[in-house]
Each structure stands twice: as structure tokens, then as C-alpha cells.
C-alpha positions, 0 to 999 in steps of 0.5 A: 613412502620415499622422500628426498629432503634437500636443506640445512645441516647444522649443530644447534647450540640451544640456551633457555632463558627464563625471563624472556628473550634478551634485546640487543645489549642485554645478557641473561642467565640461562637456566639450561643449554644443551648442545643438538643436531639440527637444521630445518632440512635435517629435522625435516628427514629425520621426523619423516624417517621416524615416521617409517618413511625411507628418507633420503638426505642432500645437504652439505657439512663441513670437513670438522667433526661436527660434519661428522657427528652430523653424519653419525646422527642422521645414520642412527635415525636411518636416513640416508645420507649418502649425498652429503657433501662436504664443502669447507672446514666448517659444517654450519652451526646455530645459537638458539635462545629459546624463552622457558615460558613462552616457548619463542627463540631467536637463531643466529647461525653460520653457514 
């Protein structure tokens, strides 16, 4: 299988809550946070890539480290990233909220 997957590259900044998701003006404490790769197009290759498939990635990063971790990580999954761009100084990132016991989330994110 041969898949060329063209979408988002971005870094996720993830916290998981335990009460729910916070409404506007609330703050919650998080029992965990972590700090992933990730982007809907990026997820997409690398599931395919470690489903034996040759993936290859189109997307672009921004000229920061995180572009180059983005890189790195797609590399140790074994997609091919040979027509990532980088446009700018910032490659895009996400805060995630992620509610422990029902599973949902809200994103908020910087192209």
C-alpha cells in the first residue's frame, strides 16, 4: 500500500482533567500533561505507516525546533517526509483539554 497523506503537522500540548471540561472563565487542575506530536494529517500517516503501509507526508513546519522534532518523529515511524516545507519561524502547535472520564477534548491551536 502507497498513501500520500496531505494535512497538519503541529506539537500538542495535552492536559487531562478529572472533572470535566473547563467553560470559559473556569480553571481546572489537571492530574496529568504531557507534551506529543501530533496533527490530524501526521496521525493519519504515521497510523498508516505502522500499519505497514509506505506513507508519504506533504505539510509544512515552521523553522523552530518543534519543525524539527516534527521531522525526527515522523522519521522514527518511517514516513517520509521529504515534502515538508517550512514556512515561518513557528511550526503550529495545540493545547488539548482531554476530560479523564468521558474521554472528550477541546483544542485550541496555532497554525
Amino acid at each position: 500500500m502507497s498513501l500520500l497523506v496531505v494535512g497538519s503537522l503541529n506539537i500538542d500540548l495535552v492536559t487531562v482533567t478529572v472533572k470535566g471540561l473547563p467553560r470559559p472563565g473556569e480553571t481546572l487542575a489537571g492530574k496529568s500533561k504531557g507534551i506529543y506530536f501530533g496533527g490530524k494529517g501526521a496521525n493519519q500517516a504515521v497510523a498508516a505507516a505502522r500499519l505497514g503501509g509506505a506513507v508519504r507526508m506533504v505539510g509544512a513546519v515552521g523553522g523552530d525546533e518543534d519543525g524539527q522534532r516534527i521531522r525526527a518523529a515522523l522519521q522514527k515511524e518511517g514516513v517520509d517526509f521529504s515534502e515538508i516545507v517550512t514556512r515561518g519561524d513557528q511550526s503550529g502547535f495545540a493545547s488539548v483539554t482531554v476530560c479523564g472520564a468521558e474521554g472528550e477534548n477541546t483544542v485550541s491551536n496555532r497554525r
